[in-house]
C-alpha positions as CSV (number, residue, x, y, z in Angstrom):
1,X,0.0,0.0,0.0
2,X,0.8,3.7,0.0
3,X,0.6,4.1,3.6
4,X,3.6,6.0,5.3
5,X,5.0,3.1,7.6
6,X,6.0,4.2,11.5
7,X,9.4,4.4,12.2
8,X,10.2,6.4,8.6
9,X,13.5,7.0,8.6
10,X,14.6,9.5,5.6
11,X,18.0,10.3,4.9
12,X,18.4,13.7,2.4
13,X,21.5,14.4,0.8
14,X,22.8,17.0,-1.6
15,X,22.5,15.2,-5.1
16,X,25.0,18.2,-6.2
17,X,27.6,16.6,-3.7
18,X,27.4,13.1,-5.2
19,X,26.8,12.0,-1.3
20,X,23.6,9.6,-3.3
21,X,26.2,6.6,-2.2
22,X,27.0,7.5,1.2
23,X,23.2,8.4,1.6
24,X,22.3,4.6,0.2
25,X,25.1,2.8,2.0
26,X,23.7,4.0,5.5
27,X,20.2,3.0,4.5
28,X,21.3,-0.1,4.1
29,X,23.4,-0.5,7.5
30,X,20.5,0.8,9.1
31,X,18.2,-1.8,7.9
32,X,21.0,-4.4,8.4
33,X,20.7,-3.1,12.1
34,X,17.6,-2.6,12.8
35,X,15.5,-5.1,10.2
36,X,11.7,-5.0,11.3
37,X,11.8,-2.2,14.4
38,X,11.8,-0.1,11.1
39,X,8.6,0.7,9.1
40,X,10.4,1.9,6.1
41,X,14.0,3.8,5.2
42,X,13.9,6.4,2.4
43,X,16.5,8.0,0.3
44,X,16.0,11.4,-0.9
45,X,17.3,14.4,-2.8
46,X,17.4,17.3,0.0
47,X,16.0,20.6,-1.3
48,X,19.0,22.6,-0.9
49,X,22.6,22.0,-1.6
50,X,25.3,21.2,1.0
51,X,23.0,18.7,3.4
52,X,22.9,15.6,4.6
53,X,20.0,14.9,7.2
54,X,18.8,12.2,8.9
55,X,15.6,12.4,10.1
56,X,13.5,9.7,12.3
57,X,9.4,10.4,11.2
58,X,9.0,14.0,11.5
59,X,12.3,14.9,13.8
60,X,15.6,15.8,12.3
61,X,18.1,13.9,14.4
62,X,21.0,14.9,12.2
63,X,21.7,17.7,10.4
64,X,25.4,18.3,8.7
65,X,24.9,22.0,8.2
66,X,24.5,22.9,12.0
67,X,26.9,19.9,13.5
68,X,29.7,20.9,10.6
69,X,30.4,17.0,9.7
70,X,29.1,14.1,8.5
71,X,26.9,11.6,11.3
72,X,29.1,8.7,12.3
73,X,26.8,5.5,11.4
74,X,27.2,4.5,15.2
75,X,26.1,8.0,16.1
76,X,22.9,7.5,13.7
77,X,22.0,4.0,14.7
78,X,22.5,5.3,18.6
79,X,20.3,8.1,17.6
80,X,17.4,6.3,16.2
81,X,17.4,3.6,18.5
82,X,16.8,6.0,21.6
83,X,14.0,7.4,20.0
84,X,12.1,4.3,18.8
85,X,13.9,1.8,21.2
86,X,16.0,2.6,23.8
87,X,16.2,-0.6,25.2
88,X,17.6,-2.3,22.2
89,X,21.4,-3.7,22.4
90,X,22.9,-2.7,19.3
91,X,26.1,-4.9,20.2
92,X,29.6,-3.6,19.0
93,X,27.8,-0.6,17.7
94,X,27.4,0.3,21.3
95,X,31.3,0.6,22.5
């Protein structure tokens, strides 16, 4: 169906940058991680040039403008999963 699924994760990245890749590869780690405790990760082209955002449903959890850097993938997955799980082990991800 065409529902939105609940947790959306969407990751934006500047198409301009060429960061499509990096954007894709952390999808793909995150669904690795996570599996099921996700309703659906998204990939998309971010409306202005220069970001890279990682957003959990409607809250932006990660912004590369304001922090100055790329997120660290642990950082991300540590991110999401204290919003949608907190409980979770995410085992060497944690240390």
């Amino acid at each position: 169906g065409g529902d939105v699924r609940s947790p959306r994760i969407m990751i934006e990245y500047c198409t301009g940058c060429r960061w499509g890749l990096r954007a894709g590869w952390m999808s793909q780690e995150l669904l690795v991680t996570f599996g099921s405790k996700l309703g659906e990760v998204a990939v998309a082209p971010a409306e202005q040039s220069g970001q890279f955002n990682v957003w959990v449903d409607n809250e932006l959890i990660f912004n590369r403008t304001s922090e100055r850097r790329f997120p660290e993938l642990k950082e991300v997955k540590q991110l999401i999963r204290d919003r949608i799980d907190p409980e979770y082990n995410l085992g060497h991800s944690e240390r």
